[in-house]
N, CA, C and O atoms as CSV, one atom per row, in Angstrom:
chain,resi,resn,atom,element,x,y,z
A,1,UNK,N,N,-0.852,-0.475,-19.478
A,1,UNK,CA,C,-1.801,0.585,-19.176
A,1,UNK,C,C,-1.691,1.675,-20.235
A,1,UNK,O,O,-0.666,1.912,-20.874
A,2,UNK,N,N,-3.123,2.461,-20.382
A,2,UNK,CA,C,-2.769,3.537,-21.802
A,2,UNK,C,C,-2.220,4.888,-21.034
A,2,UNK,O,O,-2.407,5.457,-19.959
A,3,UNK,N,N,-1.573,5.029,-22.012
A,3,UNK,CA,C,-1.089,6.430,-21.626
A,3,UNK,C,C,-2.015,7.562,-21.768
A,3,UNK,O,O,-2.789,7.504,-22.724
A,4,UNK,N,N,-2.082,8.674,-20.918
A,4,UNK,CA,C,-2.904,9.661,-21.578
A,4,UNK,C,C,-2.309,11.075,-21.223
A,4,UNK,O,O,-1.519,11.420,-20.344
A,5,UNK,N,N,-2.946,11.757,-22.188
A,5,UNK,CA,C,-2.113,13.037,-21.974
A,5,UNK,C,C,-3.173,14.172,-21.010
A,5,UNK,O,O,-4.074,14.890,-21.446
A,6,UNK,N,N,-2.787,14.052,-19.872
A,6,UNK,CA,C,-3.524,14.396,-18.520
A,6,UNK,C,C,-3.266,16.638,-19.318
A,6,UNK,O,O,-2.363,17.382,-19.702
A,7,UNK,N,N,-4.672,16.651,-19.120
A,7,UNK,CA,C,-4.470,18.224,-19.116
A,7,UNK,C,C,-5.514,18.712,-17.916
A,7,UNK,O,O,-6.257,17.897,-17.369
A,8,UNK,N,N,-5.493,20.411,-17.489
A,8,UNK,CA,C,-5.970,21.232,-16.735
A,8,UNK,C,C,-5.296,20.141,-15.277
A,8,UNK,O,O,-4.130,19.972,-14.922
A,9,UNK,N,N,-6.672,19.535,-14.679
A,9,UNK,CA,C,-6.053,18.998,-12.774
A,9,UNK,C,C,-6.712,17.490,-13.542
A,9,UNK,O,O,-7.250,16.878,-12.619
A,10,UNK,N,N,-6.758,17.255,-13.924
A,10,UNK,CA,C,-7.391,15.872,-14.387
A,10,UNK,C,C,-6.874,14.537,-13.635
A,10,UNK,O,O,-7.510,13.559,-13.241
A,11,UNK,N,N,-5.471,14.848,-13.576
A,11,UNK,CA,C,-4.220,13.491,-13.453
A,11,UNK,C,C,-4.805,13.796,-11.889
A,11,UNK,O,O,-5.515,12.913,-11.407
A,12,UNK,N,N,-4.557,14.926,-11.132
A,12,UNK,CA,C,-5.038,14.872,-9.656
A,12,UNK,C,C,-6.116,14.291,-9.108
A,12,UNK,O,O,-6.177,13.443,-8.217
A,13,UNK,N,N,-7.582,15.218,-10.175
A,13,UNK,CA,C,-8.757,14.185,-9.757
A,13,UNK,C,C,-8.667,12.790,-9.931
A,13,UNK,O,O,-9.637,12.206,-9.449
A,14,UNK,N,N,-7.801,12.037,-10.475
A,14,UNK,CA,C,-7.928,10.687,-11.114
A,14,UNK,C,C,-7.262,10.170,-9.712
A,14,UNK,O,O,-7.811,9.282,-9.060
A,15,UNK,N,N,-6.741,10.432,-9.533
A,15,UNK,CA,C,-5.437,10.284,-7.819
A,15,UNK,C,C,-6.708,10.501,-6.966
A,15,UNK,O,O,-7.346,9.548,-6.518
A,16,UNK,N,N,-7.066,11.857,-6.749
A,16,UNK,CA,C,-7.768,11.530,-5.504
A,16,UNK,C,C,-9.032,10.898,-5.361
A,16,UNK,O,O,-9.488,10.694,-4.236
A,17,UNK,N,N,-9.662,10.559,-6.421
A,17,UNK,CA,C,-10.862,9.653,-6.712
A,17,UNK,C,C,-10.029,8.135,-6.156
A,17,UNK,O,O,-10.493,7.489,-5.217
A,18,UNK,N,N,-9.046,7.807,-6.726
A,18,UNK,CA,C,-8.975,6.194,-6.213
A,18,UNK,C,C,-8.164,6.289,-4.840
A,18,UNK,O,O,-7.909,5.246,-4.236
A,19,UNK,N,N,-7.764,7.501,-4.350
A,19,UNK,CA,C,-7.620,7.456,-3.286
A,19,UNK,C,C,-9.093,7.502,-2.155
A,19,UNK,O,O,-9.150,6.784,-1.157
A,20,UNK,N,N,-10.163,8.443,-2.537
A,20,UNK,CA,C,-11.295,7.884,-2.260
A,20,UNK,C,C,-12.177,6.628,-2.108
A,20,UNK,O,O,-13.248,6.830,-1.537
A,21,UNK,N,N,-11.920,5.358,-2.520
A,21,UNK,CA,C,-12.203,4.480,-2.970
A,21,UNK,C,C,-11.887,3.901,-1.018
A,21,UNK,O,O,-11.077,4.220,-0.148
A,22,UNK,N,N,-13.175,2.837,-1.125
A,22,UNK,CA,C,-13.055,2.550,0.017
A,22,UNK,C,C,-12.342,1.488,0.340
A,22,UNK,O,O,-12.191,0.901,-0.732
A,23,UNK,N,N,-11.805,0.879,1.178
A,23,UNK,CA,C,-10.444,0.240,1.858
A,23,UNK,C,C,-10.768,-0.937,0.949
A,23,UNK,O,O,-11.894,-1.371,0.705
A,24,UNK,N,N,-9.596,-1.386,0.482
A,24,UNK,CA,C,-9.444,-2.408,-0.843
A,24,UNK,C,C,-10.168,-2.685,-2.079
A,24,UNK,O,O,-10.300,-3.773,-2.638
A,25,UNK,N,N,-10.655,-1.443,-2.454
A,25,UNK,CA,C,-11.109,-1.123,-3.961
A,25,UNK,C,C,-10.514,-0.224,-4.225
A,25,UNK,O,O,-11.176,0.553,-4.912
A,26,UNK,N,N,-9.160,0.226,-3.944
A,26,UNK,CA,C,-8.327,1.224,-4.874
A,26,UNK,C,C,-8.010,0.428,-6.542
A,26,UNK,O,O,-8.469,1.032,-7.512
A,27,UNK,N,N,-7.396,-0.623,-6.745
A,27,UNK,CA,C,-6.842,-1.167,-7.857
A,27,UNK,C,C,-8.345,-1.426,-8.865
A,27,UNK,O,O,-8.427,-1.246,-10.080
A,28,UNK,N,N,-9.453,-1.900,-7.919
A,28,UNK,CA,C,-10.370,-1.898,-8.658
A,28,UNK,C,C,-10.945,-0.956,-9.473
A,28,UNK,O,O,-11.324,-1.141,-10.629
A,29,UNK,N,N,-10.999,0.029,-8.856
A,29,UNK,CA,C,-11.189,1.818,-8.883
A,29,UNK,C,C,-10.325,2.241,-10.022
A,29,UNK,O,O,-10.601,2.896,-11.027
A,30,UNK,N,N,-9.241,1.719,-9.626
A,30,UNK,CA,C,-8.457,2.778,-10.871
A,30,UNK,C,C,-8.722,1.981,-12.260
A,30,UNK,O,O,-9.071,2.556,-13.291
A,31,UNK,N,N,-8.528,0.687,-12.162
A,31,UNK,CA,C,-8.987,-0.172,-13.750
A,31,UNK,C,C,-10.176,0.074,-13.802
A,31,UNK,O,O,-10.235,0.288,-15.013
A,32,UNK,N,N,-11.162,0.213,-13.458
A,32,UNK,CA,C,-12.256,0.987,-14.086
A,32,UNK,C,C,-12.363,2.286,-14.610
A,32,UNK,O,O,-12.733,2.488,-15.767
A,33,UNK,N,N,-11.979,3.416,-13.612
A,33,UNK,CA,C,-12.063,4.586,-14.314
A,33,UNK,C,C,-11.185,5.023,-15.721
A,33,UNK,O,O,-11.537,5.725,-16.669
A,34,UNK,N,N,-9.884,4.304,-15.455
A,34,UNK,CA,C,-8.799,4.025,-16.472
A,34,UNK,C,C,-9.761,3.222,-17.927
A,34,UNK,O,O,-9.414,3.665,-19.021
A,35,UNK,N,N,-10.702,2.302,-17.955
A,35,UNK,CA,C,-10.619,2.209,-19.028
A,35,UNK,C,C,-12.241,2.357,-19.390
A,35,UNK,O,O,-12.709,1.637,-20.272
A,36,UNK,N,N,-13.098,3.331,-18.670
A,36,UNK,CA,C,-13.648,4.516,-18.662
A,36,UNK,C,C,-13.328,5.603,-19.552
A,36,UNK,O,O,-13.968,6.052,-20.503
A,37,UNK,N,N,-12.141,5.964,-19.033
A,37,UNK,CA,C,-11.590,6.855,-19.982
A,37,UNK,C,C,-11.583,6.997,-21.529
A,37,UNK,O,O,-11.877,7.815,-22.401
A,38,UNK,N,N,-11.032,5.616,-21.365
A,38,UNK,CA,C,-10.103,5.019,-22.848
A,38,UNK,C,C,-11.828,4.931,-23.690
A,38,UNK,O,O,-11.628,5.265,-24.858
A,39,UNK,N,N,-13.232,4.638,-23.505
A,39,UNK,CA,C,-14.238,4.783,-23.816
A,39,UNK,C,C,-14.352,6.300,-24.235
A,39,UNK,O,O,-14.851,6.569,-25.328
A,40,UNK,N,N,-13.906,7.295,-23.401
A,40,UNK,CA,C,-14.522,8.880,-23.583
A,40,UNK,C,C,-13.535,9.428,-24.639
A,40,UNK,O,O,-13.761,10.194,-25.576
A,41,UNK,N,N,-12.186,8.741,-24.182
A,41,UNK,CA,C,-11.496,9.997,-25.007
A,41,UNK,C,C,-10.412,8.699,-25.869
A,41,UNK,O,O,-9.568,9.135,-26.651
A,42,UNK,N,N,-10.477,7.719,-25.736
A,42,UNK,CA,C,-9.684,6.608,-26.558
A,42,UNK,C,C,-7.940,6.543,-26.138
A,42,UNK,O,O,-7.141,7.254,-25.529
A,43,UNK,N,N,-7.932,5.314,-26.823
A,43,UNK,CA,C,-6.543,5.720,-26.570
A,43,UNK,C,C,-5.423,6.907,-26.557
A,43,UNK,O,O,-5.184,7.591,-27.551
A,44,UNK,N,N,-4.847,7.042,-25.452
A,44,UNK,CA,C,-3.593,7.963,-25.097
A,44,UNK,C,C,-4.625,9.386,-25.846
A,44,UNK,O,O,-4.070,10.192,-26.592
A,45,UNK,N,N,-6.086,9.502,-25.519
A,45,UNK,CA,C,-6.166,10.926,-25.669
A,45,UNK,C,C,-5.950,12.155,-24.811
A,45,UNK,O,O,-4.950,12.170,-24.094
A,46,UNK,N,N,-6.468,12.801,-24.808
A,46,UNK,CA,C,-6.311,13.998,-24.040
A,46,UNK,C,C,-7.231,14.090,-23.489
A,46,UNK,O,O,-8.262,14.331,-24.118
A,47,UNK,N,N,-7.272,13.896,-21.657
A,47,UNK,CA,C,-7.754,13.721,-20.462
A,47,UNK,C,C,-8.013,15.198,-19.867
A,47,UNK,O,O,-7.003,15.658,-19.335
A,48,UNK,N,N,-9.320,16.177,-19.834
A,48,UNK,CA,C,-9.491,17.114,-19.325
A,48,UNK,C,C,-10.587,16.864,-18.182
A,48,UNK,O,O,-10.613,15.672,-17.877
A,49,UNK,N,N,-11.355,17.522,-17.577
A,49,UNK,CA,C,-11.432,17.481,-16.720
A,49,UNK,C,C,-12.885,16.809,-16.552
A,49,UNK,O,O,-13.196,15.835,-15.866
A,50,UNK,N,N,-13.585,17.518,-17.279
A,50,UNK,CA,C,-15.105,16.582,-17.724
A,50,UNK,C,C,-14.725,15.280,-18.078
A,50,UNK,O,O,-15.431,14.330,-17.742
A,51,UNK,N,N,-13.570,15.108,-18.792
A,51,UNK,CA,C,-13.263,13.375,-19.513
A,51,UNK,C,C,-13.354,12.488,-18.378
A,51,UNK,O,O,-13.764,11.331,-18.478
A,52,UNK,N,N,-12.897,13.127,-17.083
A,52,UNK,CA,C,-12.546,12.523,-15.745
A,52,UNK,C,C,-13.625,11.775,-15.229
A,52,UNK,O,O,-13.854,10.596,-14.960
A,53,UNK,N,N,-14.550,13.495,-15.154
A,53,UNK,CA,C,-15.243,13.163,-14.388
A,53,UNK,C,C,-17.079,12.122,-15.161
A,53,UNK,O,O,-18.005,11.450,-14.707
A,54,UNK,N,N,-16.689,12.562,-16.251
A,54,UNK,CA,C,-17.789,11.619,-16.999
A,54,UNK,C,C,-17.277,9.807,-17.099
A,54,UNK,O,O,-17.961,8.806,-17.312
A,55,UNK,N,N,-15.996,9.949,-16.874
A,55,UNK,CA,C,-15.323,8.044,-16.881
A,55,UNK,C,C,-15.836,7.895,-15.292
A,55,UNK,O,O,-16.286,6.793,-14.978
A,56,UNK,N,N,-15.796,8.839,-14.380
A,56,UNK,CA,C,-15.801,8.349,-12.743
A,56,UNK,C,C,-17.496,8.067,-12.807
A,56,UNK,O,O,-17.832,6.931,-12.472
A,57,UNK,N,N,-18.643,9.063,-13.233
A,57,UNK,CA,C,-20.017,8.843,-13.382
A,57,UNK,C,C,-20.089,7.865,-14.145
A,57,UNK,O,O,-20.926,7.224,-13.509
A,58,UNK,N,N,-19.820,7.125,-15.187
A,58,UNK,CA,C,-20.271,6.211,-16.270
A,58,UNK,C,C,-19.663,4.660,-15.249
A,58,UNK,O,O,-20.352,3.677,-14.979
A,59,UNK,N,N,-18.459,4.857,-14.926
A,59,UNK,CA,C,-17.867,3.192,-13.625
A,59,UNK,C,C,-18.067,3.333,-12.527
A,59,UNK,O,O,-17.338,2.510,-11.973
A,60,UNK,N,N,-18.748,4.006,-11.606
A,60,UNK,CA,C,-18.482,3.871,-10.233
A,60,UNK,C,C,-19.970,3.367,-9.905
A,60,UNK,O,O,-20.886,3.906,-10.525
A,61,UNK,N,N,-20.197,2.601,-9.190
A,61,UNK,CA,C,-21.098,1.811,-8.619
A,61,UNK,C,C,-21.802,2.866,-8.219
A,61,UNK,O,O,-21.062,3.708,-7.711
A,62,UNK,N,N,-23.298,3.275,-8.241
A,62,UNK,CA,C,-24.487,4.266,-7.654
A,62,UNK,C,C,-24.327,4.433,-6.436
A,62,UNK,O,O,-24.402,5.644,-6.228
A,63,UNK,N,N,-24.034,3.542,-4.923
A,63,UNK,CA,C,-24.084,3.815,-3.943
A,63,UNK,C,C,-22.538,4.576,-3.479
A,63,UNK,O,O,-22.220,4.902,-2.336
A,64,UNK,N,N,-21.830,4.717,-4.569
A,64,UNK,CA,C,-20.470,5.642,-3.820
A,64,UNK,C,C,-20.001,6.421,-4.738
A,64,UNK,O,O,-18.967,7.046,-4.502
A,65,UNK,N,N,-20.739,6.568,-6.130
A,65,UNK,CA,C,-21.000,8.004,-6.891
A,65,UNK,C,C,-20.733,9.309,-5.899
A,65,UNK,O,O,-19.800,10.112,-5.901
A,66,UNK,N,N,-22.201,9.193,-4.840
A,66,UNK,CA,C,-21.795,10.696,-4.187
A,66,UNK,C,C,-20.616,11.077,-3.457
A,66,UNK,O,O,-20.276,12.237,-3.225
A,67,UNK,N,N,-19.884,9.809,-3.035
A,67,UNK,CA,C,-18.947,10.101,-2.258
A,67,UNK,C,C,-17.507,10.435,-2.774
A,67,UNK,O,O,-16.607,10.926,-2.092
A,68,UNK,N,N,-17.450,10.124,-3.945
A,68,UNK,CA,C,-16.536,10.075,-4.890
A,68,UNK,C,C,-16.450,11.252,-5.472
A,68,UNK,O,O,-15.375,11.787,-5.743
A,69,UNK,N,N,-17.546,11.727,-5.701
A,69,UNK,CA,C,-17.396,13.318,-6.660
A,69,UNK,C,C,-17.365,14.242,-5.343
A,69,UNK,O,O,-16.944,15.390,-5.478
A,70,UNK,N,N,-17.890,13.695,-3.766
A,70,UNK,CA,C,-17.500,14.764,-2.839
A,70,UNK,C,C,-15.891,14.881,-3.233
A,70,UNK,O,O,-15.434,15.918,-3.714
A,71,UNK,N,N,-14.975,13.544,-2.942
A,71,UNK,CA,C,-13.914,13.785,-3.059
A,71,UNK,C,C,-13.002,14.664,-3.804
A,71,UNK,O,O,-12.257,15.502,-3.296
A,72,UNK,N,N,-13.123,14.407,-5.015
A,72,UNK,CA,C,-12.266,15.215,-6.007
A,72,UNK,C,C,-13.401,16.732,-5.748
A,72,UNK,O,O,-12.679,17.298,-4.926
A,73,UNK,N,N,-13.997,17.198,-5.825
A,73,UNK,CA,C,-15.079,18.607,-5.740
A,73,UNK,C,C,-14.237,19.632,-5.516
A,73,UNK,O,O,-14.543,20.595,-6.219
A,74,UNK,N,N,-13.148,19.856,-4.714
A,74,UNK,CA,C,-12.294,20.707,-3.907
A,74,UNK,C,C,-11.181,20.906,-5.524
A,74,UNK,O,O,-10.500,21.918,-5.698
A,75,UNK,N,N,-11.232,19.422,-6.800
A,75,UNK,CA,C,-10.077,19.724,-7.469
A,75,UNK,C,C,-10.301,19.763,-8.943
A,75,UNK,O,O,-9.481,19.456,-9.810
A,76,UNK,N,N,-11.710,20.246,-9.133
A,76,UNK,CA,C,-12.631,20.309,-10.233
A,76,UNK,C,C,-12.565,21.565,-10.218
A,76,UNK,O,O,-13.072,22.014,-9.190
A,77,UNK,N,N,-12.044,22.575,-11.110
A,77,UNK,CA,C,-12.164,23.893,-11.911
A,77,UNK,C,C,-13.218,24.315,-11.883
A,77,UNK,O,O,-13.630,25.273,-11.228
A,78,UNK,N,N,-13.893,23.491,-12.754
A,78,UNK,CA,C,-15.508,24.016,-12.607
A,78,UNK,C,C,-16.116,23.125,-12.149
A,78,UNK,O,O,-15.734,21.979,-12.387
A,79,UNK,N,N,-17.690,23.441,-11.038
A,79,UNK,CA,C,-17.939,22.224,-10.657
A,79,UNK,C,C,-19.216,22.219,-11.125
A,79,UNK,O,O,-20.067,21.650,-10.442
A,80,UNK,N,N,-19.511,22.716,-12.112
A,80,UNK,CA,C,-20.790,22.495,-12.639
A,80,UNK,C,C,-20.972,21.213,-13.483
A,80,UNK,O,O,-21.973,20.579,-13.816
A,81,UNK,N,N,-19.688,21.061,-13.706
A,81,UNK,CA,C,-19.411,19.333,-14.276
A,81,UNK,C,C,-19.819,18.279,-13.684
A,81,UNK,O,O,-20.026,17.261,-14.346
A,82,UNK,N,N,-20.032,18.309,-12.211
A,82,UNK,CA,C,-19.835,17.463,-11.420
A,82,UNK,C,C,-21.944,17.289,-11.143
A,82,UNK,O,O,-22.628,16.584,-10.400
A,83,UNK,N,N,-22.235,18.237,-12.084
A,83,UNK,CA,C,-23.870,18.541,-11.548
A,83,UNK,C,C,-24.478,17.716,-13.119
A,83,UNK,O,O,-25.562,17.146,-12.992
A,84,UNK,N,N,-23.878,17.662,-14.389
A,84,UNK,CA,C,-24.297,17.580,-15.774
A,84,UNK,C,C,-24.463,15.837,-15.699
A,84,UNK,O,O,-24.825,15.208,-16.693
């Protein structure tokens, strides 16, 4: 798995997004958004908070998008990110 260098709450939203994930699509959830990531910011880059949340919008299936960005919403700094 790549390493990344989690800055601002990033590493949290990434946690509570695949903890969001509905009953036995956690592992699925996280290898997607995980290499989501690795698309936005490449290897072992630096993971802020838009990086997050643009890997969770670009992999998550349309019908649980909304439910997913409800989740993390409470751990997004700014949540105007969550609107772009």
């Amino acid at each position: 798995m790549t390493e990344f260098n989690w800055t601002e709450n990033s590493r949290t939203i990434f946690e509570e997004f695949v903890k969001a994930a509905p009953m036995g699509f956690g592992s699925v959830t996280k290898r997607g958004v995980l290499s989501g990531l690795t698309n936005v910011v490449g290897e072992g880059g630096d993971v802020r908070e838009e990086d997050i949340v643009q890997a969770i919008k670009d992999r998550t299936p349309a019908p649980f998008k909304a439910q997913g960005l409800k989740a993390i919403e409470p751990f997004v700094t700014d949540s105007s990110i969550l609107d772009s």
